[in-house]
C-alpha positions in Angstrom: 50.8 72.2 19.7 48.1 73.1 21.8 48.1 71.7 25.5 46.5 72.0 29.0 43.2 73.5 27.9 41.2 71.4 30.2 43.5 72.6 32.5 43.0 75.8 31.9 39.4 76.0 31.7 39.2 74.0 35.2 41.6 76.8 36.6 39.0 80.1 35.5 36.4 78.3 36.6 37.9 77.3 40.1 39.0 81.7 40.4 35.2 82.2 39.2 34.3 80.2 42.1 36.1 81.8 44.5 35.1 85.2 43.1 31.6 84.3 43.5 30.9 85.4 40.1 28.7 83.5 37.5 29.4 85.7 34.4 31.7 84.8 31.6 35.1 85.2 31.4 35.6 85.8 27.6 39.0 84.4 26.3 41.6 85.4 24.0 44.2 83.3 23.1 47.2 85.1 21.9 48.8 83.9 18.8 52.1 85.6 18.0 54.6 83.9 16.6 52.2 81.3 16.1 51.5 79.3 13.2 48.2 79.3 11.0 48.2 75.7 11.6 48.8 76.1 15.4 45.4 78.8 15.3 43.4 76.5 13.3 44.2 74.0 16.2 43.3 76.2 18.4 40.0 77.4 17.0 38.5 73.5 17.8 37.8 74.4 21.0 34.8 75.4 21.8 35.1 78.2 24.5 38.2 80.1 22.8 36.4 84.0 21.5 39.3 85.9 20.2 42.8 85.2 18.5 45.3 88.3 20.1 48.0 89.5 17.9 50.8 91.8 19.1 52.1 93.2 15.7 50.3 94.4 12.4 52.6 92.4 9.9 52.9 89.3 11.1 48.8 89.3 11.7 48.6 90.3 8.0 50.6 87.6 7.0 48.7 84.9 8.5 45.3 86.1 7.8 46.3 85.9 4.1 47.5 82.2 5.0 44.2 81.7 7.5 41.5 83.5 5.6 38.8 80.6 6.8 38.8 81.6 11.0 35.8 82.4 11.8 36.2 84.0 15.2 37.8 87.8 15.6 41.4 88.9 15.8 42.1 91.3 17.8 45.5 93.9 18.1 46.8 93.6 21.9 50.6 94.9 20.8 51.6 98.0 20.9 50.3 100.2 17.5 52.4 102.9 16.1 50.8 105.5 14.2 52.3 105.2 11.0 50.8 101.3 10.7 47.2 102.9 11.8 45.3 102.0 8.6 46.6 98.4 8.2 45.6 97.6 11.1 42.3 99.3 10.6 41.9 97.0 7.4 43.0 93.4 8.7 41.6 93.8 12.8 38.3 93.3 14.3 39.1 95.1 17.2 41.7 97.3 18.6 42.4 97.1 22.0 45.9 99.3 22.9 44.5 102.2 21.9 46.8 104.4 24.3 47.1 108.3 23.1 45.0 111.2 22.0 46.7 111.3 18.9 46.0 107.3 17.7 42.5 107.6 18.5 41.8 110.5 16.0 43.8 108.7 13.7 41.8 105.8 13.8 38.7 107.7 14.1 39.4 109.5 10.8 40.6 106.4 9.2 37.7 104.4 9.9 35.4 106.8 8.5 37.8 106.7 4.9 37.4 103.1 5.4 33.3 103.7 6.2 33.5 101.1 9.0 32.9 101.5 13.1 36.0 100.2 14.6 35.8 98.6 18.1 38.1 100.1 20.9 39.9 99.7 24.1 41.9 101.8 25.8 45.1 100.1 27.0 46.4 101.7 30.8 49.8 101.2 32.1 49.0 100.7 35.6 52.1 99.0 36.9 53.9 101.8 36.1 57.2 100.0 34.4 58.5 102.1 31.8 58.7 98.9 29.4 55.1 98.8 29.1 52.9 100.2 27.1 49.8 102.2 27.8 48.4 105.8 29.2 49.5 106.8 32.0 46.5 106.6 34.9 46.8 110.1 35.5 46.6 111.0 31.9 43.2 108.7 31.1 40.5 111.2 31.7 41.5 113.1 28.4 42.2 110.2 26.8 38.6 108.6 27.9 36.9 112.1 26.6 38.8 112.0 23.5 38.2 108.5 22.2 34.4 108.3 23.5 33.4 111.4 21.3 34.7 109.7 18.0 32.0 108.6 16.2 33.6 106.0 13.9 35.0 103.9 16.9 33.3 102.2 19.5 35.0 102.5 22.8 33.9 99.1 24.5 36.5 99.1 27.7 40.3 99.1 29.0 43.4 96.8 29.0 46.0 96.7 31.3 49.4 94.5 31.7 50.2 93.1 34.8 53.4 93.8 37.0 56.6 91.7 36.0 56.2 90.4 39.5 55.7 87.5 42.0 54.0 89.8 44.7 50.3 89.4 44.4 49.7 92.4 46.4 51.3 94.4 43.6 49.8 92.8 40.9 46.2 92.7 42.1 46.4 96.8 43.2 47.2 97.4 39.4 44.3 95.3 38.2 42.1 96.9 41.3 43.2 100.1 39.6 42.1 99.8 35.8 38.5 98.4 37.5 38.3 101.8 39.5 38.8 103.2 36.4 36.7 101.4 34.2 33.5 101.6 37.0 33.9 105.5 36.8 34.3 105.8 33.2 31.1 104.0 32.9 29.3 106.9 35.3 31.4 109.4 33.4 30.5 108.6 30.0 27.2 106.5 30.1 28.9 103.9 28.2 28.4 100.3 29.2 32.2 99.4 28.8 31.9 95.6 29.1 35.4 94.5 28.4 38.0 94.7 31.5 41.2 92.6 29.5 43.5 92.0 32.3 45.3 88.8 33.1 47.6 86.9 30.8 49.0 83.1 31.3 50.7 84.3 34.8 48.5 86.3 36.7 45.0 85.3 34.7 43.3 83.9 38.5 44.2 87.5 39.9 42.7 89.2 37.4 39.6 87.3 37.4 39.1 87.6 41.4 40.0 91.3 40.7 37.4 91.8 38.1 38.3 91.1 34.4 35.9 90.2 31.8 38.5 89.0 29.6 42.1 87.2 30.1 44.9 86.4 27.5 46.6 83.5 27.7 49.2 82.2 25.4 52.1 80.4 26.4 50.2 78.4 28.5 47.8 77.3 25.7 50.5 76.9 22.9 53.4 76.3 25.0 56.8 78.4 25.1 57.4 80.7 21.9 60.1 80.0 20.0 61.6 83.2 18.4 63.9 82.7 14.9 67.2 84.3 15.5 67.2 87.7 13.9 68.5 88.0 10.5 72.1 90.3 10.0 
């Protein structure tokens, strides 16, 4: 059931405010393990861009149940190489785009598919080993790499947030993807609009610090419920 949007709204315009910015904060609302009815719910309100999906199968499965939404999906989970083309078929956009490797795959993939795919390049800049992402120090090739593919369009960068309460730590780590978004931009030439930081936790800090894009779930659908795994 969709709660607290007014809420929610009220609370990225109130860090807008205090960032002195007037731009817009686009707004995906993540929808794993969420229901097609739950999405089409969701999809009523006005100022909601993107749904964000974490895994190919489930998104797959609900698109076939959902085929009326009219606003993009996007992939914000971790993509293995081996589920490439699926998820070259049923996204709009892929933004975790996070090795050398992945983004020739999807580069030669989408030219099979004769289609541009959209692009970010997910970052781990908190540096915890459970998340996913390019290592800072690792990015420049990475940036090179997926810049000169000419069937995807690389359109910006997407970081996770420390598992933290320290806002110190978590606003350095969303300081760091914008250093590294600003200079790609000089580097490359590429306008690189989208800074996705900031999920249902830490979505005010990433605004102050920046982002063009938060990620809110839990907060918008209310806790997940995960099914107990089958033996």
């Amino acid at each position: 059931m969709i709660q607290n949007f007014d809420a929610i709204y009220e609370r990225i315009q109130n860090a807008k405010n205090k960032a002195g910015r007037t731009d817009r904060i686009f707004f995906t609302a993540v929808s794993k393990t969420r229901t097609a009815d739950e999405m089409r719910e969701a999809e009523k309100i006005s100022w909601i861009d993107f749904f964000g999906e974490n895994r190919v199968q489930e998104a797959e499965n609900k698109r076939d149940s959902y085929p009326e939404s009219k606003i993009q999906w996007r992939l914000i989970g971790h993509l293995q190489n081996n589920k490439a083309r699926k998820a070259a078929e049923i996204f709009d956009t892929i933004d975790s785009v996070d090795s050398v490797e992945l983004a020739v795959r999807l580069n030669r993939i989408a030219g099979e598919l004769d289609k541009k795919i959209p692009i970010l390049i997910e970052v781990n800049t908190s540096g915890e080993e459970s998340k996913s992402g390019i290592a800072p120090e690792k990015f420049s090739e990475l940036l090179d790499v997926a810049a000169a593919q000419e069937n995807l369009s690389l359109n910006g960068l997407m970081t996770v947030g420390p598992l933290t309460d320290d806002e110190k730590k978590i606003r350095k780590s969303f300081a760091e993807l914008r250093n590294l978004i600003e200079n790609a931009r000089i580097s490359t030439g590429l306008d690189l609009p989208v800074l996705s930081m900031g999920m249902s936790d830490d979505f005010e800090l990433a605004i102050l610090e920046g982002s063009t894009m938060i990620r809110i779930g839990t907060l918008l659908f209310g806790k997940r419920f995960y099914p107990p795994k089958q033996n």
